[in-house]
Residue frames as qw, qx, qy, qz and C-alpha x, y, z in Angstrom:
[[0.184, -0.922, -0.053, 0.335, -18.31, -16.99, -41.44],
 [0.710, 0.462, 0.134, 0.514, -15.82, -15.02, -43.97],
 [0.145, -0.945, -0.146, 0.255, -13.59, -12.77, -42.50],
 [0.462, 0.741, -0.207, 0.442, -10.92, -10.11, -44.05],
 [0.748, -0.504, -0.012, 0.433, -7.33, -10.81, -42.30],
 [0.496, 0.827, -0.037, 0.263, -5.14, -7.30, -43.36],
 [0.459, -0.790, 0.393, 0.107, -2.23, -7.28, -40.54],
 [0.625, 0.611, -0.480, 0.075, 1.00, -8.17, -41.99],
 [0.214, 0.549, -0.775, 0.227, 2.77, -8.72, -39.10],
 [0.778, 0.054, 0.529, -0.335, 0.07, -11.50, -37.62],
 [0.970, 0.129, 0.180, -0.102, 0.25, -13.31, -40.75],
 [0.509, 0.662, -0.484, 0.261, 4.29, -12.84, -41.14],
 [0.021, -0.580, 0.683, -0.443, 5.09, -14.18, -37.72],
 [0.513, -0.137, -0.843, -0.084, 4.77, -17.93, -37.01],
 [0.237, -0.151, 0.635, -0.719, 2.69, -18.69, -33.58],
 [0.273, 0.288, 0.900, -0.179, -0.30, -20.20, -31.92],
 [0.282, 0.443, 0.018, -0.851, -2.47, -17.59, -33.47],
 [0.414, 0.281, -0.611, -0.614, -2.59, -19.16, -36.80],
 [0.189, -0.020, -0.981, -0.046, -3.97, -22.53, -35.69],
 [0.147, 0.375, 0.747, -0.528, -6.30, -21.01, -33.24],
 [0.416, 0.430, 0.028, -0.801, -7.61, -19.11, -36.15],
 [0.410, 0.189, -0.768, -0.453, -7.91, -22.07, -38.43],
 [0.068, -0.156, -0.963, 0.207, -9.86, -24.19, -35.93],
 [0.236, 0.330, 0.426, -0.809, -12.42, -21.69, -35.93],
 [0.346, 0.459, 0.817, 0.044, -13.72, -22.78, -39.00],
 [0.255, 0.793, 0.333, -0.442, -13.73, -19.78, -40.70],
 [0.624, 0.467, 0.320, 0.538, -13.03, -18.64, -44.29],
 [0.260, -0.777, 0.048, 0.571, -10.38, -16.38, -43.95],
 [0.614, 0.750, 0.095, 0.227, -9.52, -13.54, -47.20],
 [0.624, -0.494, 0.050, 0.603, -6.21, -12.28, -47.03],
 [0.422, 0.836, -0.019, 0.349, -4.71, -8.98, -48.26],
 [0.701, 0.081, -0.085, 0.704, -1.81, -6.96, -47.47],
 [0.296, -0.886, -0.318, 0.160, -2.56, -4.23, -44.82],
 [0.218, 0.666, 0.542, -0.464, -2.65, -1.35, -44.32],
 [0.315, 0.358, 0.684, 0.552, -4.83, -0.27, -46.67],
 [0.020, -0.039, 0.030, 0.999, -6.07, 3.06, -47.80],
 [0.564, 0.284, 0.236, -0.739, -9.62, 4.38, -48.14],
 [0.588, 0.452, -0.383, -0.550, -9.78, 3.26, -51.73],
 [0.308, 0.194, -0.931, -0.013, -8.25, -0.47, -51.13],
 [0.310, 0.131, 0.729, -0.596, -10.55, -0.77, -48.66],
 [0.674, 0.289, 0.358, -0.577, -13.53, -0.08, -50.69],
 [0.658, 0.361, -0.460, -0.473, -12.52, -2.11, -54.01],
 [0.162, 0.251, -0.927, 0.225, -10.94, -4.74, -51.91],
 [0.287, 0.083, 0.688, -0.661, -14.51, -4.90, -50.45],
 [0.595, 0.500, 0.045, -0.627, -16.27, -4.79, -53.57],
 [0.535, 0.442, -0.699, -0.174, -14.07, -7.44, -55.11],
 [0.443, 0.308, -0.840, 0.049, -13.99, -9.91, -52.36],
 [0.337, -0.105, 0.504, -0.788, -16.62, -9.26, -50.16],
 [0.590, -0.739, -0.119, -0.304, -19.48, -9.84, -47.84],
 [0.444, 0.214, -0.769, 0.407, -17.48, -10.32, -44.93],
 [0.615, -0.687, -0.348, -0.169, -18.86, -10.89, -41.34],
 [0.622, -0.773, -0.035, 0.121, -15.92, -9.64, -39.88],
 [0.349, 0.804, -0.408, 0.256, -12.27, -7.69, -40.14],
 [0.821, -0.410, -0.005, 0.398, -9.30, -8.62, -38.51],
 [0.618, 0.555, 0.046, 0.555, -7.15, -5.72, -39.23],
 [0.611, -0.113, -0.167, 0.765, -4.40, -3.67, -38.73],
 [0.145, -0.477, -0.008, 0.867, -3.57, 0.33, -39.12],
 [0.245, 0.218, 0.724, 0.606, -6.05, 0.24, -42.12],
 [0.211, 0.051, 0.044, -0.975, -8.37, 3.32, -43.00],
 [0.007, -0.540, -0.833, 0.117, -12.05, 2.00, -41.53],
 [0.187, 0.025, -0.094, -0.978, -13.78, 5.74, -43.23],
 [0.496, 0.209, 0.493, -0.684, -17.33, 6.07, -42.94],
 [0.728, 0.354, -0.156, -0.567, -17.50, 4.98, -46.50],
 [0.464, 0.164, -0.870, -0.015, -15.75, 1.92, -46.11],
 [0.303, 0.159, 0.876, -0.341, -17.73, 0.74, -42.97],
 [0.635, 0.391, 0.025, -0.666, -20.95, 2.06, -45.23],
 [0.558, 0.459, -0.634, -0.276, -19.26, -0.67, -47.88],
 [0.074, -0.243, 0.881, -0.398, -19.20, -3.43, -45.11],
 [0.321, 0.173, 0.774, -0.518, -22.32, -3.41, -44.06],
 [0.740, -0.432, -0.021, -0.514, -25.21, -4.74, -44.16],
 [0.915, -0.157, -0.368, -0.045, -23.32, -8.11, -43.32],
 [0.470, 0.327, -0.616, 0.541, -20.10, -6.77, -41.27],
 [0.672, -0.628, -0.386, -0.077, -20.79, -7.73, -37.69],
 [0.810, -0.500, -0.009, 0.306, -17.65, -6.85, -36.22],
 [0.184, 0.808, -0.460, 0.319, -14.19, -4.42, -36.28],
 [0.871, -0.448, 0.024, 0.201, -11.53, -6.55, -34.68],
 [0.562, 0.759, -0.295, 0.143, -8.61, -4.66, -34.50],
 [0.843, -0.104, -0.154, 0.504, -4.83, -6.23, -33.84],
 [0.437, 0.194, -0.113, 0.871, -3.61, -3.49, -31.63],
 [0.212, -0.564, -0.599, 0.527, -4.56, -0.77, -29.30],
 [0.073, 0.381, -0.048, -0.920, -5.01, 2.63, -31.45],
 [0.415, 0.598, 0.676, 0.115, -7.98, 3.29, -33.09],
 [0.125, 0.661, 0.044, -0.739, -7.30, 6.53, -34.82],
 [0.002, -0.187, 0.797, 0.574, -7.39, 4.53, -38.45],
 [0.066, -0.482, -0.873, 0.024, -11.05, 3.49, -37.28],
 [0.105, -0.244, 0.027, -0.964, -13.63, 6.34, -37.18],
 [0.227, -0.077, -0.932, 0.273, -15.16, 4.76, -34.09],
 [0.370, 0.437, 0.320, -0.755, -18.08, 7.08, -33.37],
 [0.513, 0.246, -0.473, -0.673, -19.13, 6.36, -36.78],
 [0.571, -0.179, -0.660, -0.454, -19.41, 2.99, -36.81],
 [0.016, -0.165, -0.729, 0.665, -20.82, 3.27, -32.82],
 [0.407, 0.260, 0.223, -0.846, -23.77, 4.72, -34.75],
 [0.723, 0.068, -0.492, -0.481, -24.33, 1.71, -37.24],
 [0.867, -0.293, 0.169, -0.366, -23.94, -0.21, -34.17],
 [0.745, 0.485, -0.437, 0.139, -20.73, -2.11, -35.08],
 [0.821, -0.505, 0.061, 0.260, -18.51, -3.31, -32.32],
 [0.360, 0.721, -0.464, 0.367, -14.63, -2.10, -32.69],
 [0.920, -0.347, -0.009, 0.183, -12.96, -4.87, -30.49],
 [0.338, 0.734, -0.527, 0.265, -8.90, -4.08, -29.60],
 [0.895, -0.123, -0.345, 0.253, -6.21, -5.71, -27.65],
 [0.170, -0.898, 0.189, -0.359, -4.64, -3.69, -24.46],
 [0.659, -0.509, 0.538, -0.131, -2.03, -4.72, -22.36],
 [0.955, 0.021, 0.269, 0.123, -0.01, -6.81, -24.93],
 [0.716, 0.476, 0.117, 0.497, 2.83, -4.63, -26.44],
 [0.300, -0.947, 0.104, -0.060, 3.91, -2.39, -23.62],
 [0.696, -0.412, 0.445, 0.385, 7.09, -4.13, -22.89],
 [0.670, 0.168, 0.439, 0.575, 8.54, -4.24, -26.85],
 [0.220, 0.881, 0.138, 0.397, 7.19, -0.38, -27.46],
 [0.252, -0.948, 0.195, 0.015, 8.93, 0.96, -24.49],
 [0.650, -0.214, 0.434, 0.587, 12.61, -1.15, -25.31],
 [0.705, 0.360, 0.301, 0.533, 12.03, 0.28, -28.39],
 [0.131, -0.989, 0.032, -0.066, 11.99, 4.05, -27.23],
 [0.269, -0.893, 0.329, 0.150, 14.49, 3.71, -25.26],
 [0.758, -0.183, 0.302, 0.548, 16.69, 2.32, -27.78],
 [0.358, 0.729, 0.176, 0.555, 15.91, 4.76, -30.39],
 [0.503, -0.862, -0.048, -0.032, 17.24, 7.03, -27.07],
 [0.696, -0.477, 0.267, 0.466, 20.16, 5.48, -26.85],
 [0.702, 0.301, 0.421, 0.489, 20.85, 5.45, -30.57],
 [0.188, 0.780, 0.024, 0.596, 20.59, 9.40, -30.77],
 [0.441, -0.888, 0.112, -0.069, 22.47, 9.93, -27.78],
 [0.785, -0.348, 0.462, 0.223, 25.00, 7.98, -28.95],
 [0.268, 0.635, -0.543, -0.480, 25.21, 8.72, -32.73],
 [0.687, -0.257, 0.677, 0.049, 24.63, 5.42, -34.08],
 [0.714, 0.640, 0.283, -0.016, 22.86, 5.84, -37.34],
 [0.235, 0.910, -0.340, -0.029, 25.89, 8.32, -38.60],
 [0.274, -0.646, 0.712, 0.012, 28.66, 6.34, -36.80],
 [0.651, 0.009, 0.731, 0.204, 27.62, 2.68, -38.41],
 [0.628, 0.767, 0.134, -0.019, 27.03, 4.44, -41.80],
 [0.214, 0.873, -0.437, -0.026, 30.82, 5.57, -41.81],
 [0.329, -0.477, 0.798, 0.165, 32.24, 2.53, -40.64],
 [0.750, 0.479, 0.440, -0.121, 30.18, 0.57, -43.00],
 [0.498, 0.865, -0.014, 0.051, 31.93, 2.95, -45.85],
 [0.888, 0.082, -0.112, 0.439, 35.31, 2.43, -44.51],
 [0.099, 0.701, -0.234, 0.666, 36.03, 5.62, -42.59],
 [0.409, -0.431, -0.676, 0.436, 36.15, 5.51, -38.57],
 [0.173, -0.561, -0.144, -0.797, 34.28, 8.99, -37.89],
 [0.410, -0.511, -0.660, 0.367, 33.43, 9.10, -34.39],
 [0.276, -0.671, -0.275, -0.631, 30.95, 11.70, -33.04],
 [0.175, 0.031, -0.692, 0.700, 31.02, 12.47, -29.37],
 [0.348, -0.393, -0.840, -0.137, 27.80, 11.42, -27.43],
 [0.486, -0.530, 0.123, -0.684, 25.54, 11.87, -24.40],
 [0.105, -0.100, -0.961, 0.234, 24.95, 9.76, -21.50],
 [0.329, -0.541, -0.598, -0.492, 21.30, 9.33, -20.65],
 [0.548, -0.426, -0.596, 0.403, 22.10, 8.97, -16.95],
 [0.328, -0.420, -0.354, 0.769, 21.21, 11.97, -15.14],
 [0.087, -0.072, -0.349, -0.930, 19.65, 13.64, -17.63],
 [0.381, 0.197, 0.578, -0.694, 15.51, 14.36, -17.12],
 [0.028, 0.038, 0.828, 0.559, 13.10, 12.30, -18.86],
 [0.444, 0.159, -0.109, -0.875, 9.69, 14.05, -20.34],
 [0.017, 0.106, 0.945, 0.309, 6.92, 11.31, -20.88],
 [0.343, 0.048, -0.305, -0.887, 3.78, 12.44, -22.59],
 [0.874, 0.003, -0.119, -0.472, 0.71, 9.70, -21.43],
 [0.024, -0.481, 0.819, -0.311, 1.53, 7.84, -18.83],
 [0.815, 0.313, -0.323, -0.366, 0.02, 4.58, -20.08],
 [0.899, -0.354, 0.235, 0.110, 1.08, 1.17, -19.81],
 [0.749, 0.479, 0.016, 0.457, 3.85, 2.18, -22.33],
 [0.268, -0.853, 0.148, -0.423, 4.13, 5.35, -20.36],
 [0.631, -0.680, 0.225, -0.298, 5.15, 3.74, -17.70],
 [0.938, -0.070, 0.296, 0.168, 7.23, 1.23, -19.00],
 [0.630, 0.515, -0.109, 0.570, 9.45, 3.48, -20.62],
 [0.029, -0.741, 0.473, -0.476, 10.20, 5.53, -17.12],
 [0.777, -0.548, 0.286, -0.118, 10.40, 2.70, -14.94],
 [0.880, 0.340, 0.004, 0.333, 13.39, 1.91, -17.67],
 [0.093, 0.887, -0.001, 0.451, 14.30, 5.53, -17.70],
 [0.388, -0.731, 0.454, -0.331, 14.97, 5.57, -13.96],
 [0.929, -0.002, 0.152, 0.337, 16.97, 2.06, -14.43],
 [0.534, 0.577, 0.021, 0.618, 19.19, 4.53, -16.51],
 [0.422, -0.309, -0.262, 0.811, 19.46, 6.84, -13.84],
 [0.080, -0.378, -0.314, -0.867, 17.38, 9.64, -15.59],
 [0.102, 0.077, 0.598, -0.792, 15.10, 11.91, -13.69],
 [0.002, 0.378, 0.875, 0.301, 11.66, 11.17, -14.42],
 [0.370, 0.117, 0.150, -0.909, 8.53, 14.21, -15.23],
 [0.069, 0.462, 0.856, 0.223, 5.09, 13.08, -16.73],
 [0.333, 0.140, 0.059, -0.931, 2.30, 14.69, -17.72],
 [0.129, -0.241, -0.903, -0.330, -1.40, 12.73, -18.13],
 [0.300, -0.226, 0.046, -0.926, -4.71, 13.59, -17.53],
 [0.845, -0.407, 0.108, -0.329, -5.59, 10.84, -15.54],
 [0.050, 0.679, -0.657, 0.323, -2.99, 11.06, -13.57],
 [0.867, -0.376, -0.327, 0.030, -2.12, 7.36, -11.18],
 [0.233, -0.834, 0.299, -0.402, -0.77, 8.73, -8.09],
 [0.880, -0.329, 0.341, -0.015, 0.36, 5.23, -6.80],
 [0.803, 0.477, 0.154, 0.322, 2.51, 4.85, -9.61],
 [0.338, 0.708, -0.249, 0.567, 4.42, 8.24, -9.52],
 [0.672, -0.679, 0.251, -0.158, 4.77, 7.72, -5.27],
 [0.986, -0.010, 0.123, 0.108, 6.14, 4.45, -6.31],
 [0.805, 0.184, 0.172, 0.537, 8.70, 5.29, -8.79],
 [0.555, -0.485, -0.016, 0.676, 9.04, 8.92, -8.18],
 [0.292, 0.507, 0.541, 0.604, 7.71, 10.90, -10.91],
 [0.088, -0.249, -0.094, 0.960, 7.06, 14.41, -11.02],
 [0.338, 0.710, 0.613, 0.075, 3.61, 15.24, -12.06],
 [0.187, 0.204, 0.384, 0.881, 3.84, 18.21, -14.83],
 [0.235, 0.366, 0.215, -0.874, 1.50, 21.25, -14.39],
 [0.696, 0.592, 0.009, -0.406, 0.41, 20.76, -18.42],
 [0.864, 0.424, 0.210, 0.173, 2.30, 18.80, -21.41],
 [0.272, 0.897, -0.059, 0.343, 3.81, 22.16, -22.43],
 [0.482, -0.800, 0.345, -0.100, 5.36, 22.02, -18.99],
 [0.896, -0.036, 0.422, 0.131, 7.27, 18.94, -20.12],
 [0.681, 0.626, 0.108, 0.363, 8.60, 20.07, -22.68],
 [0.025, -0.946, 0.226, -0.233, 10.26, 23.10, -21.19],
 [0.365, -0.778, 0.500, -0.111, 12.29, 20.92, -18.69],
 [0.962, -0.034, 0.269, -0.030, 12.85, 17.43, -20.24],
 [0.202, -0.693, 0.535, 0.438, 15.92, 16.60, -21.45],
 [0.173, 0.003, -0.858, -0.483, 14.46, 13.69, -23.90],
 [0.664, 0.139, 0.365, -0.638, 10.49, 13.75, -24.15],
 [0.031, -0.107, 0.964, 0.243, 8.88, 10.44, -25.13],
 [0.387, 0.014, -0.035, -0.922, 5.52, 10.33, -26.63],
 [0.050, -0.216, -0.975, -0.011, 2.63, 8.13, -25.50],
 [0.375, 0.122, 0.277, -0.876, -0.17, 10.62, -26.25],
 [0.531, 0.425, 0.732, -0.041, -3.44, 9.22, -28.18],
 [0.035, 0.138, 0.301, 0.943, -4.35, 11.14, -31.59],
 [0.094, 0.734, 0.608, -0.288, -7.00, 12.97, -31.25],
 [0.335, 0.811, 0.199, 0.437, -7.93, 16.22, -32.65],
 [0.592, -0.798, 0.086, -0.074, -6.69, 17.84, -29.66],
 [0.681, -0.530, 0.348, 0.367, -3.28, 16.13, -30.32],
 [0.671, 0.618, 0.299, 0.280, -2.79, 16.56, -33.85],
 [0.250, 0.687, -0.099, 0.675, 0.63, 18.30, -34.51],
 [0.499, -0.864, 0.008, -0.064, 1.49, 19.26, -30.58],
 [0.613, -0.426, 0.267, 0.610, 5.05, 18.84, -31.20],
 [0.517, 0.699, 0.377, 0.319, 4.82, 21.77, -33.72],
 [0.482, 0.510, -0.125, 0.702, 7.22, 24.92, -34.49],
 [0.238, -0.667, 0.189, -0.680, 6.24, 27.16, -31.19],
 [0.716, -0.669, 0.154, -0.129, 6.75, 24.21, -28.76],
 [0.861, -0.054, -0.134, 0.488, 9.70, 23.24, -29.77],
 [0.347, 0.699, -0.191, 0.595, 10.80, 26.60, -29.52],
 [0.519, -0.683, 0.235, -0.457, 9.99, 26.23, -25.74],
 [0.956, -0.175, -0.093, 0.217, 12.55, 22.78, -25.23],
 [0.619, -0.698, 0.270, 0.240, 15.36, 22.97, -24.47],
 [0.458, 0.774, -0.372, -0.228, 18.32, 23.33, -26.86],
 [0.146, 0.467, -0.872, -0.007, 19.69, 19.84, -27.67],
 [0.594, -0.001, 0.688, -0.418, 16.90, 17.54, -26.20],
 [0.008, -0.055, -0.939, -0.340, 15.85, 14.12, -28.19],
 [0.616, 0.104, -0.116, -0.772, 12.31, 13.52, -29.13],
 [0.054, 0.245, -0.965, -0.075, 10.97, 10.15, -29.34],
 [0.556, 0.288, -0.175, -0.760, 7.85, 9.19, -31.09],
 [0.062, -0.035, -0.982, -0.176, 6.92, 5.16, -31.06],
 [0.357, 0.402, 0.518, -0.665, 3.14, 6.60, -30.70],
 [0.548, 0.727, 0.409, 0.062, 1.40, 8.21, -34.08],
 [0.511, 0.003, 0.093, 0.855, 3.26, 10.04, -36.34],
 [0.147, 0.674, 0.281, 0.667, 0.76, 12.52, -36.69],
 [0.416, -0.809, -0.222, 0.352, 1.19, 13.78, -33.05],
 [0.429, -0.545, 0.099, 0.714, 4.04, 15.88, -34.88],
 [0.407, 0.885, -0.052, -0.218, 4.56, 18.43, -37.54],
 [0.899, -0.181, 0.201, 0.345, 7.15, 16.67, -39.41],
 [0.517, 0.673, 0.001, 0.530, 8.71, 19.90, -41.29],
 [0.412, -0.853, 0.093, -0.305, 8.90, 21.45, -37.77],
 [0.800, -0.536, 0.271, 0.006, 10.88, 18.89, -36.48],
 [0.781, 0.452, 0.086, 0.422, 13.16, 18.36, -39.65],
 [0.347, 0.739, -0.125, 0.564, 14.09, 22.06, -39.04],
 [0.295, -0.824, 0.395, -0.277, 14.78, 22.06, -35.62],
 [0.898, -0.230, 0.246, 0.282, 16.99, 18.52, -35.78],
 [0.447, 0.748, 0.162, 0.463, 18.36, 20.81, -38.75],
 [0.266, -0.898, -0.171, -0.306, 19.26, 23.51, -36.51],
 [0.320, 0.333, -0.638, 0.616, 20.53, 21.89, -33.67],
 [0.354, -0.446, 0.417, -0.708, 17.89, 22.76, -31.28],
 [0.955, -0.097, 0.136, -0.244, 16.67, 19.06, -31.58],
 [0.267, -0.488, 0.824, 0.108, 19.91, 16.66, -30.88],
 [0.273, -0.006, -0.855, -0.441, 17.28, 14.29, -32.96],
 [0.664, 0.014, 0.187, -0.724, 14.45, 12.72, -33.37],
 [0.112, 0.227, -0.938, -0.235, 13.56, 9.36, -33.15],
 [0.639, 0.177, -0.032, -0.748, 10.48, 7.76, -34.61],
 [0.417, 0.104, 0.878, -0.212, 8.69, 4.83, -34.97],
 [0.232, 0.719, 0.652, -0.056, 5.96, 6.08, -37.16],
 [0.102, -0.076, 0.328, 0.936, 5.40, 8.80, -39.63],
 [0.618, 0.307, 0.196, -0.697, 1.76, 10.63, -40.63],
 [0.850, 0.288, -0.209, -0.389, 1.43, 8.87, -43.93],
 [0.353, -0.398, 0.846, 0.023, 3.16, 5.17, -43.72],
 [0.833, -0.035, 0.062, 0.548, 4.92, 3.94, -45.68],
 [0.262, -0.625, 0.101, 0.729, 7.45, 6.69, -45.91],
 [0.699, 0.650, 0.190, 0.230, 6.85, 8.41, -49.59],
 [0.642, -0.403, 0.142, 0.636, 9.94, 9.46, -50.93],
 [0.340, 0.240, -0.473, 0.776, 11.55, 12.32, -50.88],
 [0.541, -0.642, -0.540, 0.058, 10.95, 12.59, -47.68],
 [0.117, -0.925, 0.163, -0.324, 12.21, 15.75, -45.25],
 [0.538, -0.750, 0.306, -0.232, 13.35, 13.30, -43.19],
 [0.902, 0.231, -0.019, 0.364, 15.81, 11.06, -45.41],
 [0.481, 0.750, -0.087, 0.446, 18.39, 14.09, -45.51],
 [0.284, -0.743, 0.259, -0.547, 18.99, 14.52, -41.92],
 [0.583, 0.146, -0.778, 0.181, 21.27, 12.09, -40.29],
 [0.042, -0.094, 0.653, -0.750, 20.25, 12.92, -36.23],
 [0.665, 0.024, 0.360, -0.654, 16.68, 11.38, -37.26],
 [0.107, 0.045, -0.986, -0.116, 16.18, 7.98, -37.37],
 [0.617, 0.073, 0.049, -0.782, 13.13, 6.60, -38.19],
 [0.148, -0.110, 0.982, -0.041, 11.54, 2.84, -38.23],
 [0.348, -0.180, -0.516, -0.762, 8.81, 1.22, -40.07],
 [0.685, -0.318, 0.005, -0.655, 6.34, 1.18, -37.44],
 [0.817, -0.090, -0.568, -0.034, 7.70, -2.16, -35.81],
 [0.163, -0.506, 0.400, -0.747, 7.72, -1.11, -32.04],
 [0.572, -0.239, 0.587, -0.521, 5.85, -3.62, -31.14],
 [0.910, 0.240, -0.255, -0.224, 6.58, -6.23, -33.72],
 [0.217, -0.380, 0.890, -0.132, 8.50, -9.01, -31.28],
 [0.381, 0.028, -0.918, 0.105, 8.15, -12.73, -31.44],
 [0.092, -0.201, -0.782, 0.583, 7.05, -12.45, -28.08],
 [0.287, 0.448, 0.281, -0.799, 4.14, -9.32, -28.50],
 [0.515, 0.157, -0.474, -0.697, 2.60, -10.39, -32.12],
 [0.389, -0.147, -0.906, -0.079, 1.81, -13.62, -30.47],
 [0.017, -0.376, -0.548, 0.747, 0.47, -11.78, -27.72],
 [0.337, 0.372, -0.001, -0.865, -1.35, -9.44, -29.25],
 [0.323, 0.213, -0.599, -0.701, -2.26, -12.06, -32.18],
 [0.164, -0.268, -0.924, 0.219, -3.85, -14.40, -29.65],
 [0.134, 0.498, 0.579, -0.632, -5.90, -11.60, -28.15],
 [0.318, 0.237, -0.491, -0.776, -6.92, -10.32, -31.78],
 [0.172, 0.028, -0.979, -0.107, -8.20, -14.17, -32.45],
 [0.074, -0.247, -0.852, 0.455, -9.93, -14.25, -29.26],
 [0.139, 0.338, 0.155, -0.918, -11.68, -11.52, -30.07],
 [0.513, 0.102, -0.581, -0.624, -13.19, -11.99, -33.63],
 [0.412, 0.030, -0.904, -0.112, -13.66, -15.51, -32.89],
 [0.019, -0.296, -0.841, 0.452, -15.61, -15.47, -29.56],
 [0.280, 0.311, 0.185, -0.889, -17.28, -12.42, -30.78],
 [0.519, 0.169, -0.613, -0.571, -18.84, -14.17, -34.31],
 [0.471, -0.112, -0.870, -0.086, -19.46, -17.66, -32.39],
 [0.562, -0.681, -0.333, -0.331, -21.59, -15.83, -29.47],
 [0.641, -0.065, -0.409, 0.646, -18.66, -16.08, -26.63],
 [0.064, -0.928, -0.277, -0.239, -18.27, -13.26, -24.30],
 [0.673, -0.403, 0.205, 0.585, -14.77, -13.39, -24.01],
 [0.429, 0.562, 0.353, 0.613, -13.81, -10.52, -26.11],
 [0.283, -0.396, -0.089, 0.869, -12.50, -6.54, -25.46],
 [0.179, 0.859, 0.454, 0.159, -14.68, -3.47, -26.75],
 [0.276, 0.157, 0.041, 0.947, -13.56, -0.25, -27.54],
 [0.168, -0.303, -0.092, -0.934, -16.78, 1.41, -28.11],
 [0.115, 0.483, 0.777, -0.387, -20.28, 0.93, -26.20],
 [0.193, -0.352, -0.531, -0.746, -23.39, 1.81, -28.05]]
């Protein structure tokens, strides 16, 4: 079996992962994820058949699965979004699209809420000035008491208000399949609509899926409906936002900042809107790159490919045909 390994941070982070995939006896290509349409299809045309992907946030277009197949048997992707995969497609050439749920809640929601603290606190400005040898000091927020907005109330969802209301914040939600045992539990307001969130949260945290349907919903006419000073906080997709929208209202003032994980196109190309604006911090997409979760997640990746190729039926589907 020959499969294409394109995650970076699976094959940058020591663990069991790497051994169980070497015992499997397979003949693994390596490249240097994520790749665009086009890398995809020369990378495929240069080093191919494969019988299977292991990959990351790379662009799976209809013409790259078309370039796959006849011999790809399998989509195995490290990680839980498929919006880089155009899964109805290859549901119609019959392809599996295998993911890994339930292994990177815990390291996405710390990182929210630190990128929380850090714009509620001013950090990015305040260690840039002492760094330069000035002492500037910016008066903050506390989080406590203040009302936290969470968009998709997921296992990340949920792990970033059952933090939230550690902090003393008041906790809203909005999801459309809604777990009523969950908000009893910890007290959650259930939101009329999304929109409704927004209106009263004092920091909204996004855990929506993309879809078409979400594309851009944090865009110039709802933010006009937040509150004046509230934080944003984005460890989801970057394209859930309009990212000139949000430049100009962190610009403004009416956004105290934004803080991101993730951006539409990634890497950041530069100039970017959002280099120039100190009240948005922004990370390369490593929310859920711990020690602890890439081994997680890089075990259940493994498991996947590997049982799936050697007949096993240990292994997670996305799609169903």
């Amino acid at each position: 079996m020959r499969i294409l390994l394109t995650t970076t941070s699976y094959q940058d982070t020591p663990g069991a992962h790497h051994a169980a995939l070497e015992a499997s006896g397979f003949d693994v290509v390596r490249a240097r994820g994520p790749l665009n349409e086009q890398q995809m299809l020369d990378l495929t045309a240069e080093s191919g058949p494969f019988d299977g992907t292991l990959n990351g946030d790379d662009h799976f277009t209809p013409k790259v699965i078309d370039a796959l197949l006849p011999q790809c048997k399998v989509i195995a992707k490290y990680g839980i979004g498929l919006d880089s995969i155009d899964v109805p497609y290859a549901t119609s050439k019959k392809i599996p699209v295998l993911f890994t749920p339930g292994v990177n809640h815990t390291t996405v929601a710390e990182h929210a809420i630190g990128l929380m603290i850090a714009l509620a606190k001013h950090f990015w400005p305040h260690m840039r000035a002492v760094k330069e040898g000035s002492w500037k000091r910016i008066t903050g927020n506390e989080l406590m008491g203040k009302t936290l907005g969470v968009l998709g109330m997921g296992r990340i969802g949920k792990e970033v208000l059952t933090r939230g209301i550690a902090f003393g914040m008041k906790p809203v939600a909005f999801d459309e399949y809604w777990d009523e045992d969950f908000a009893k539990q910890h007290g959650v307001e259930k939101a009329a609509s999304a929109e409704d969130v927004l209106k009263v949260a004092d920091v909204v945290s996004l855990h929506m899926p993309m879809t078409d349907k979400t594309a851009k919903f944090i865009n110039a006419d709802r933010l006009a409906t937040m509150k004046d000073g509230s934080i944003i906080i984005n460890t989801a997709r970057g394209g859930l936002v309009d990212e000139p929208a949000v430049a100009d209202a962190c610009r403004s003032g009416k956004l105290k900042g934004y803080g991101g994980d993730v951006l539409e196109t990634e890497p950041m190309k530069s100039p970017h809107i959002f280099q120039e604006l100190d009240n948005i911090i922004i990370t390369p997409h490593v929310g859920s790159r711990t020690f602890e979760s890439v081994e997680r997640q890089a075990m259940r990746a493994t498991q996947n490919i590997v049982n799936f190729l050697k007949g096993d039926s240990d292994f997670i589907q996305a799609n169903k045909f």
